[in-house]
C-alpha positions in Angstrom: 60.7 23.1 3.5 57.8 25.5 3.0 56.5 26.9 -0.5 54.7 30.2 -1.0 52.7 30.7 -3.7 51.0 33.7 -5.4 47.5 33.6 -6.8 46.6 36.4 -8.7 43.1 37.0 -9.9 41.9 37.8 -13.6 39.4 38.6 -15.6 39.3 34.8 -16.6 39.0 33.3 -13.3 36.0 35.7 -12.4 34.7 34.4 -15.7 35.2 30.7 -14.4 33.6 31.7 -11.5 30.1 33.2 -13.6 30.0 30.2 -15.7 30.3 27.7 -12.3 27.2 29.6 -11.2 25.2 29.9 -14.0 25.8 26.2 -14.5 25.4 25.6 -10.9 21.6 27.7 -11.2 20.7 25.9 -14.5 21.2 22.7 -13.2 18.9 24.0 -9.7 16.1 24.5 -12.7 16.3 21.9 -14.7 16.2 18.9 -12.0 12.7 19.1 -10.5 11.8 19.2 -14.5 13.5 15.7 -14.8 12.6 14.0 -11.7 8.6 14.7 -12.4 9.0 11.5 -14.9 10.4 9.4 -12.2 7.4 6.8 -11.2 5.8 6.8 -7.7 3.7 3.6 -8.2 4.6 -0.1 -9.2 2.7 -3.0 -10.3 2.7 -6.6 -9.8 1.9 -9.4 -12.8 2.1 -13.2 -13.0 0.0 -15.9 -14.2 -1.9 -18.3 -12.6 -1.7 -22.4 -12.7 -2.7 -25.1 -11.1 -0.9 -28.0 -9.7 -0.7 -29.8 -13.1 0.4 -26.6 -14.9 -2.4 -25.7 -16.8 -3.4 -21.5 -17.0 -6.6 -20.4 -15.1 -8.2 -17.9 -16.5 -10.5 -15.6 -14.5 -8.9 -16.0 -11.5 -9.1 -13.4 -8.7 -5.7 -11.7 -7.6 -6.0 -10.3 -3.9 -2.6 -8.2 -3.7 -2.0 -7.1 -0.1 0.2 -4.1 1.2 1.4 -6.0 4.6 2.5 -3.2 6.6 -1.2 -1.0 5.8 -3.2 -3.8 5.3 -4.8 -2.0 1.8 -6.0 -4.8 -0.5 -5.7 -4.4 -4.2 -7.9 -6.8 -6.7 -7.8 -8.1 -10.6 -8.7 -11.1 -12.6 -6.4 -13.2 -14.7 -7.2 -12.9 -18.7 -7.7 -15.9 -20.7 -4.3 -17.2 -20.4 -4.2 -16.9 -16.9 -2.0 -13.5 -16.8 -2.7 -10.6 -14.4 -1.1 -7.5 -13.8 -1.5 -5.5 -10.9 -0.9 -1.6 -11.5 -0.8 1.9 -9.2 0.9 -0.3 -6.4 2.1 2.3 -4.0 5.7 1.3 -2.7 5.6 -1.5 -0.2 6.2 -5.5 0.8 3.0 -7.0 -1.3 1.8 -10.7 -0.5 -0.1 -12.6 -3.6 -2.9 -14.6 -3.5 -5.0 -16.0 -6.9 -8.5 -18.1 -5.9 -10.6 -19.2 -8.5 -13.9 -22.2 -8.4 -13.4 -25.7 -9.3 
């Protein structure tokens, strides 16, 4: 068994309609506003030991983009922590060497 229906049109439903496109054009201009905070870098931090465990300070920190082969450098502070930062996106490899 088959049912017909009749839609009718108002002045409500062409209202409806308005407000879905305004809505539909406000939210077109306000999401490039909200995705311009959305970070495009990363950054990598540890801290450096040795084999017993103790912190090296003033170690150098080789970070290495594998698939471009960029090389990005920093030092660990006094209690051995480093951070790396403006990474772009990529697979890193780490590396710390320090004398002694």
């Amino acid at each position: 068994m088959e049912h017909t229906f009749n839609v009718k049109r108002t002045s409500s439903s062409r209202l409806g309609f308005w407000a879905v496109g305004l809505i539909a054009i406000a939210c077109l201009v306000i999401a490039p506003v909200s995705t311009s905070g959305q970070a495009t870098t990363g950054q990598i931090g540890g801290q450096v030991t040795d084999p017993t465990g103790a912190v090296v300070a003033g170690a150098t920190i080789t970070v290495t983009d594998e698939e471009k082969g960029v090389t990005f450098a920093g030092q660990s502070d006094g209690t051995g922590n480093f951070t790396i930062v403006s990474l772009p996106p990529g697979l890193y490899s780490v590396s710390a060497a320090a004398a002694g």
